[in-house]
N, C-alpha and C positions, 0 to 999 in steps of 0.2 A: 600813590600819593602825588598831590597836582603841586606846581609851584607856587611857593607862599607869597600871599601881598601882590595879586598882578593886580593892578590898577584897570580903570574900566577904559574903552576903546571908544571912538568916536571914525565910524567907516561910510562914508557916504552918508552922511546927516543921521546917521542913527548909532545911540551910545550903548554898547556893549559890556556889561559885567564877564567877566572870565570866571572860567569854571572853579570852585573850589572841590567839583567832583571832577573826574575823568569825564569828558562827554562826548560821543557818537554823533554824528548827521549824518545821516543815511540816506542819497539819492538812488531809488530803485528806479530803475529807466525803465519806462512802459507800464508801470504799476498803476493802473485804477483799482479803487475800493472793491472794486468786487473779484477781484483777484483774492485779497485779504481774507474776506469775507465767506467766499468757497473753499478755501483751504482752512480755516478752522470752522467752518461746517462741516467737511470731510472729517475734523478728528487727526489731518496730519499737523496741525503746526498748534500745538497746545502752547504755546507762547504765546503766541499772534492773538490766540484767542480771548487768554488773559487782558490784554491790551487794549482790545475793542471793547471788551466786556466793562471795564473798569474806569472810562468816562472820559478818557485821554487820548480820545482818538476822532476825528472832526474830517470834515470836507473843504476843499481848499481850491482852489484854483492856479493853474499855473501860467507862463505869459506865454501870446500868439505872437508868431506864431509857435503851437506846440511842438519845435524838435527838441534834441539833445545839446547843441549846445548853448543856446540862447536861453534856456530853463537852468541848465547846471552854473551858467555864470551868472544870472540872475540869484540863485540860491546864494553864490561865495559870498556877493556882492552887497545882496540887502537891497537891491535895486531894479528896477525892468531895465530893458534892452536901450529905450531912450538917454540912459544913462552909460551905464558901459559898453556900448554899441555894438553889442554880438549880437546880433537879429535873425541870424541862422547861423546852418553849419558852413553854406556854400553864398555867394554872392556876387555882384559885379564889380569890381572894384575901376574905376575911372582913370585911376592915378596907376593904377599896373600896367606891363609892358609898355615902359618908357612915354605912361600918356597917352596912350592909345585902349586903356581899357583893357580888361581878362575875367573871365569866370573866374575864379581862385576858392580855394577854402579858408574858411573864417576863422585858422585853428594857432594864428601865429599873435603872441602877447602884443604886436606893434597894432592891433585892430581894438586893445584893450581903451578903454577912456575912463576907466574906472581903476581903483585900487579892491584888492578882495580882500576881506574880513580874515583870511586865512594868513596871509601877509601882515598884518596890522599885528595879530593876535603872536603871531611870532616874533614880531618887532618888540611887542610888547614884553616881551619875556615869555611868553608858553610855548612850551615843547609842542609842536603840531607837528602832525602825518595825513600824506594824504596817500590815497590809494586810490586810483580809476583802473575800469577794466582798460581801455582801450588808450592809444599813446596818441589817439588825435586831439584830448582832452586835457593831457599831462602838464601842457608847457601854460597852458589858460589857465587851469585852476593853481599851479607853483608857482605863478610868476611874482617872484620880485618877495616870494618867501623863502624862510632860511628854515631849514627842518627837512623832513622826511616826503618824497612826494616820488611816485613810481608808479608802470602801469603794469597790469597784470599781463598784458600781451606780448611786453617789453622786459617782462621781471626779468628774465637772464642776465641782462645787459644793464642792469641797474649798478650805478658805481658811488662812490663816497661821494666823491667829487662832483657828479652830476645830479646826484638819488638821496644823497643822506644814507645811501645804505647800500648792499653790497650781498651777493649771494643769497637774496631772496627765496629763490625755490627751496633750498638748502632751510631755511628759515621756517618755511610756510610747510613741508614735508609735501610739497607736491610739484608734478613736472609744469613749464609751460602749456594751459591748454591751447586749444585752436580756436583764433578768435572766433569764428563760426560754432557755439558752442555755450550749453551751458555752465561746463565748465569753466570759462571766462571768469563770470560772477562768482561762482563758487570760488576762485582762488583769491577774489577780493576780501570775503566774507573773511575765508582762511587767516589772511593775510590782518586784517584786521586785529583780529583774534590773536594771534600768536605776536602780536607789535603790542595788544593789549597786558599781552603774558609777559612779554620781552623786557619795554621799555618804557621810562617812568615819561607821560605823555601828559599835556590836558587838555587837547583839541585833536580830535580825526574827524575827515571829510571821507566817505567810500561813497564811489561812483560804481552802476554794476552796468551790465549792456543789457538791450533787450530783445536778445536772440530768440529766447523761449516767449516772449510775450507778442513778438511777431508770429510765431509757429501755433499758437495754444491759444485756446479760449480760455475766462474761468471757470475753474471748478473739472477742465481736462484731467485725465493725469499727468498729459506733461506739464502742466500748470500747477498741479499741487504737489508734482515728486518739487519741483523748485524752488516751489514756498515750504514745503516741508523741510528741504535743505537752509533755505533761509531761518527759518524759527530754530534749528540747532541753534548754529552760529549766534543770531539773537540770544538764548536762553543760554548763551557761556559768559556772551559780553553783559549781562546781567549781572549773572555771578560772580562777575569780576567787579562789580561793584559802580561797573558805568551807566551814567546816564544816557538814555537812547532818543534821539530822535530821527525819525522818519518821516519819510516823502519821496517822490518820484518827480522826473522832470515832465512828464506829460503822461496821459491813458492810452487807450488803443482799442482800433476799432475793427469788423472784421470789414474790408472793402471791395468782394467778391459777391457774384452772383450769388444767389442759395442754391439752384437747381443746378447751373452748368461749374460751378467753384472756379470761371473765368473772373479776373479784376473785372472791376466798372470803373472806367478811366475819358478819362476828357482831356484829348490829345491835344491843349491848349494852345502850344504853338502852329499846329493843322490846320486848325483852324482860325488862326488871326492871318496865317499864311494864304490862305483860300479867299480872306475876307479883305486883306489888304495889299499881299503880295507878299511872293517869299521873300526874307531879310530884310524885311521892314520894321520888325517890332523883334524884343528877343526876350524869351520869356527864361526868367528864372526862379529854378525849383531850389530851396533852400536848406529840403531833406538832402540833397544831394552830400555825399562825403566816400572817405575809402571803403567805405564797408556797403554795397547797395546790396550783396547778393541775394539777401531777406526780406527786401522791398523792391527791388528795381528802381532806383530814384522816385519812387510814386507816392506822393503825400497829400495832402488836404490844401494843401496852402503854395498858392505861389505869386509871385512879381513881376508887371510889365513891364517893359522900358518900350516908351512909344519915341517915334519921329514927332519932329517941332509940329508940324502939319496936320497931327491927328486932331481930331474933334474928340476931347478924352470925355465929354461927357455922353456926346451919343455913342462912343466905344460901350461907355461903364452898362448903361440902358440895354443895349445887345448881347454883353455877357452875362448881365442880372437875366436873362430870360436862355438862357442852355438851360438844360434839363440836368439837373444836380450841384448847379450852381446855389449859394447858398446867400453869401456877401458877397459884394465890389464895390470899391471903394477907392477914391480917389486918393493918390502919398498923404495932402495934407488931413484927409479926415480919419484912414487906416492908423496913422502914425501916432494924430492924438484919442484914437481909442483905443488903438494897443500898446503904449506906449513905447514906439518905436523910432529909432534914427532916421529922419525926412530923407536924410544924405546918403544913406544906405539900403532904403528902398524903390523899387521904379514906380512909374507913374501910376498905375496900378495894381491894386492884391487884389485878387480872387481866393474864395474861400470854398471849397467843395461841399460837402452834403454828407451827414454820419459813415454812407459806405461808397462813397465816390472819392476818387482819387484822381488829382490833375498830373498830366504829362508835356514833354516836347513833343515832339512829334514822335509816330510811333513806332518809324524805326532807328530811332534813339535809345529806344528803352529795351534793356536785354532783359528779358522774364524769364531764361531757360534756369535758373539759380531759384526759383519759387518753385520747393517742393510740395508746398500744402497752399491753399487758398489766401491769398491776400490776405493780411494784416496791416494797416500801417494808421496814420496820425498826420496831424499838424493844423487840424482844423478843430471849430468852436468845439466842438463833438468828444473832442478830447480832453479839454482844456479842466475838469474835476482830474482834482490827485487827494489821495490822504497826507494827512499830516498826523501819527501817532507816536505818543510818548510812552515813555515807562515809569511815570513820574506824575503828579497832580500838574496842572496848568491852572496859575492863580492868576488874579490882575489884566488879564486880555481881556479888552473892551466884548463884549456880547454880539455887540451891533458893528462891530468891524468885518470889513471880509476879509478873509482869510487868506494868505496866497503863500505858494510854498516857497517863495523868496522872505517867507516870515518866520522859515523855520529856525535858523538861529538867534535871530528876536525871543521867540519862545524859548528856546531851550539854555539859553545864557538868562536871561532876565524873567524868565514865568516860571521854571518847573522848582518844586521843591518837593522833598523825599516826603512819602506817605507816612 
């Protein structure tokens, strides 16, 4: 049972009704539709299939660039990147080391500019939980909420004090997995579930990794034992009477030869180094974060920072013509197309090509951790995710497009019981 009388929310220019069901968001990381869609073809995930079949299941789009955390805050948030200015996982920060500038990770709430829906709604009076697999995610999606928020990689360690909660594994009936692992997601799903079963809640957020969607194609079997595992989980939190919705922070592409299963990479910074001099420009890759060993930092998408002195448009001209180049685009025109922080991207984005992948230079990037053929993301290629309910969707404009920072839009103010 949800709590009575919550009044509606108002989070970043968009007004939110609170659930008078219990209600699910589900970010599957790495999930494209045809993941979904090969797995109840196979006959494993007869939920899933339900779901698709049943009219409440649509294509959507998510923000560029496609990683994990600039997609997962855009979902909390109701907003793209230009607004709560998380535009990757990894980036340059100016104002670090004393002023002098640092690569850093994007993973600490003081890079936030936005409030999240997830805070608001708990301000508000509702009970919310949030659950990510990984703890590089934990502190951006809880920040400045009062409620349940933990990572599955960190479950041990989760305290009253700091988590809302306490003895998780104990809880969830299983050990910490290894964040390399699809186990990960599974103890999210778990975890869910059994907070479902637990405690009287009316908001969960679950975050999952995309370990197995970097390893697997759709319709593999390690692709469908996953989604097979997924649609349990689904079909309890059903029966539990929640409303579901679903979405993923980005697709995923494979970005390997087909013949030799070597990457195809564009060692970006080699080549501005060759073209202009080493340490003149510094390119950064925004996949970058603690966990590369499943990508080697290699994604679709990355950022220039030029010297005063470049000529940035006959640069952009020179990179539009590499082989697997796809976009280039100068801060101000990348920024207002993808709506992105000016402040927080360099002079340049390059955008790779469906199975190309940009790097620094090449012996920057450790590949000995890539068991199986490239998988990765971050470009236009990726940028389709589903958005599916368990529920009808009334009242959404036809001719709007859809983006999966609209999933709680739908599932607070569109869905209503069949």
């Amino acid at each position: 049972m949800t709590s009575p009388a919550l009044r509606p929310i108002e989070v970043n220019g968009r007004t939110y009704r609170l659930p008078a069901t219990p209600t699910v968001v589900i970010c599957v990381d790495g999930c494209e539709y045809d993941y979904l869609e090969a797995a109840a073809a196979a006959g494993v995930a007869p939920y899933l299939a339900r779901l698709l079949a049943s009219g409440a299941a649509f294509k959507g789009d998510c923000v560029i660039p496609s990683f994990t955390n600039p997609n997962n805050l855009s979902i909390v948030c109701g907003v793209p990147p230009a607004v709560h200015g998380i535009c990757g996982n990894y980036f340059w920060d100016p104002e670090a080391n004393g002023g002098a500038g640092a690569e850093v990770m994007m993973n600490d709430p003081a890079y936030l500019r936005a409030g999240t829906l997830l805070a608001a709604a708990a301000q508000a009076g509702a009970a919310v939980a949030v659950v990510t697999a990984k703890d590089k995610l934990r502190r951006l999606l809880g920040w400045q909420m009062k409620g349940i928020c933990f990572s599955a990689e960190k479950a041990d360690a989760a305290t009253l004090e700091e988590n809302g909660i306490e003895r998780v594994p104990e809880l969830v009936g299983l050990p910490v997995p290894d964040v390399y692992s699809a186990g990960l997601s599974e103890f999210v799903f778990a975890a869910g579930v059994r907070l479902a079963q637990t405690r009287r809640l009316d908001l969960m957020y679950l975050s999952t990794t995309d370990y197995i969607q970097h390893k697997c194609a759709p319709g593999t079997p390690g692709a469908n034992a996953f989604y097979a595992m997924m649609d349990r989980y689904l079909a309890q939190l059903h029966e539990l009477g929640w409303a579901i919705a679903l979405t993923a922070d980005h697709g995923m592409n494979a970005k390997h030869d087909p013949v030799t299963g070597e990457p195809n990479v564009i060692y970006l910074q080699d080549v501005l180094d060759d073209w202009l001099g080493a340490r003149t420009t510094r390119v950064i890759l925004p996949i970058t974060d603690p966990y590369v060993v499943h990508h080697g930092a290699l994604g679709s998408f990355a950022t220039v920072y030029l010297p005063s002195s470049s000529d940035t448009e006959v640069l952009i001209r020179r990179l539009a013509l590499l082989p697997g180049v796809e976009v280039v685009l100068d801060n101000r025109a990348a920024c207002e197309r993808f709506q992105l922080p000016n402040d927080r991207v360099g002079d340049i984005v390059v955008i790779s090509k469906r199975d190309i992948v940009l790097g620094t230079r090449r012996a920057e990037h450790d590949l000995s951790g890539l068991t199986v053929p490239l998988r990765s993301h971050g470009g236009l290629s990726e940028q389709q995710v589903p958005l599916v309910f368990n529920r009808r969707v009334v009242g959404w404009p036809a001719d709007r497009r859809l983006r999966n920072f609209d999933v709680f839009d739908v599932a607070l103010n569109h869905l209503v019981a069949s």
